[in-house]
C-alpha positions as CSV (number, residue, x, y, z in Angstrom):
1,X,0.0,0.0,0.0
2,X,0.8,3.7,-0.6
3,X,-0.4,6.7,0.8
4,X,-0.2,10.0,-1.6
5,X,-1.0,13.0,0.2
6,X,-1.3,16.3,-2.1
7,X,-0.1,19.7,-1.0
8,X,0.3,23.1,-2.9
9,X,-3.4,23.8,-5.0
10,X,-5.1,27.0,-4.8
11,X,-6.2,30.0,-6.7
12,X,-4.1,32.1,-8.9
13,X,-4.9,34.7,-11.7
14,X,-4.3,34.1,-15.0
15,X,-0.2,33.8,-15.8
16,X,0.6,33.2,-12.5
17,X,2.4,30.1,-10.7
18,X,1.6,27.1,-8.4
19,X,4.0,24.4,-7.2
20,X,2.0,21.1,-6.0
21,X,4.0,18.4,-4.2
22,X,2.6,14.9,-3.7
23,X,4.6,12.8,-0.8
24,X,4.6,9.1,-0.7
25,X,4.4,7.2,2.7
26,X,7.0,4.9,1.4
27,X,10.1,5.2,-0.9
28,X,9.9,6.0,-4.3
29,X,13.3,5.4,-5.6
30,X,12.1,1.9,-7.3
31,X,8.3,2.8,-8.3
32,X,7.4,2.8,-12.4
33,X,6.3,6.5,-12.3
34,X,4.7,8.7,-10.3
35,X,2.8,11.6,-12.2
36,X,-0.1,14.1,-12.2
37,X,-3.3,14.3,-13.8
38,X,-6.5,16.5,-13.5
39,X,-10.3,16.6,-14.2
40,X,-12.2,19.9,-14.9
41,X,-15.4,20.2,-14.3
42,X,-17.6,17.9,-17.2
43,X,-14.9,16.6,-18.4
44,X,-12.6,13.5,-17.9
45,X,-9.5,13.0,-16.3
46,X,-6.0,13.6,-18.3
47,X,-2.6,13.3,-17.7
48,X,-0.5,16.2,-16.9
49,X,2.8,14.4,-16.4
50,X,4.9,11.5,-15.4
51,X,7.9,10.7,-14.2
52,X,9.8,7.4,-14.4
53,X,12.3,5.9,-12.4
54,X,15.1,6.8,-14.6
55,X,14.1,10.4,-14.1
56,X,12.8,10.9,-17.9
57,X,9.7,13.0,-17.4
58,X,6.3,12.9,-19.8
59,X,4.1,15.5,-20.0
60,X,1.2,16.7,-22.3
61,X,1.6,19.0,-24.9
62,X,-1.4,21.2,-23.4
63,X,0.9,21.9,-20.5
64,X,4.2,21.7,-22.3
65,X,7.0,24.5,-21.7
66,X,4.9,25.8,-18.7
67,X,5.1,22.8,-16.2
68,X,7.6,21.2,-14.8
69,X,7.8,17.5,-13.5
70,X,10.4,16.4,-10.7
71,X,11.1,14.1,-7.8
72,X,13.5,14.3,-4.5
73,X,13.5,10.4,-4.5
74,X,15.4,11.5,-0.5
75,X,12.0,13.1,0.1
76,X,9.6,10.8,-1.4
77,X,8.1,13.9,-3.1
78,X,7.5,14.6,-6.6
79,X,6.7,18.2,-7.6
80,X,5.0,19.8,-10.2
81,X,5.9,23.4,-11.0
82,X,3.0,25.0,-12.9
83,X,3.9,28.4,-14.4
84,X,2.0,30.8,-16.9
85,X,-1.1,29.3,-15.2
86,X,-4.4,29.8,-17.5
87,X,-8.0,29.3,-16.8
88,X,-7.8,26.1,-19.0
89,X,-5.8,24.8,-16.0
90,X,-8.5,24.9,-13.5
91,X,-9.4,21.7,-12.2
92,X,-8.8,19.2,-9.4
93,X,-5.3,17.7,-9.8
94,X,-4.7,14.0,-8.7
95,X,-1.4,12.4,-7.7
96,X,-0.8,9.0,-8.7
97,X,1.9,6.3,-8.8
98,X,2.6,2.8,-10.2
99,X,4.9,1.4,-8.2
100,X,4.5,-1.6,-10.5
101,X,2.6,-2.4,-13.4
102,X,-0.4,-3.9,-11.6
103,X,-1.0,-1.9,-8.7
104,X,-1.6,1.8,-8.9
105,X,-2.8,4.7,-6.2
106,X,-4.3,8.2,-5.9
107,X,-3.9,11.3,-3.5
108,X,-7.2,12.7,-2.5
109,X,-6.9,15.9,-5.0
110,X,-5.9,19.0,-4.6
111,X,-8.4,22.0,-6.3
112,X,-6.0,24.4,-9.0
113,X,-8.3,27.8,-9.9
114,X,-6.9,30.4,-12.2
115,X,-9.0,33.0,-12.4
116,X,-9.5,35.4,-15.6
């Protein structure tokens, strides 16, 4: 089992920045990825980003050149730096990791509002 607790949401006008920071309750050095992905309102959930255990980081070409992936493997934290925020953005953001292929967990969410 793994615990992902969520920290860093909030609201923020447009272009602005948010940092969210998921920690594990157990060490991350060895899981498949850990990543990020949201659901606006009425919509479905998508991927944000990933990042494997090799470092290499994924993220969506929505998002691309203004966030940030990253993980402090000492912390059992990966980040997500969100810059040049738009109202696109808003939604609730979900941790999640795969420690292996057949097992995968979720933070409780953590609301993101960028206002216009």
């Amino acid at each position: 089992q793994v615990q992902l607790v969520e920290s860093g949401g909030g609201l923020v006008q447009d272009g602005g920045s948010l940092r969210l920071a998921c920690a594990a309750s157990r060490s991350i050095s060895s899981f498949n990825a850990m990543g990020w992905y949201r659901q606006a309102p009425g919509k479905q959930r998508e991927l944000v980003a990933r990042i494997f255990t090799g470092g290499e980081p994924d993220v969506a070409g929505s998002v691309k050149g203004r966030f940030t992936i990253s993980r402090d493997n000492a912390k059992n934290t990966v980040f997500l730096q969100m810059n040049s925020l738009k109202p696109e953005d808003t939604g609730v953001y979900y941790c999640y990791t795969n420690p292996r292929a057949s097992e995968v967990y979720w933070g409780q969410g953590t609301q993101v509002t960028v206002s216009s």
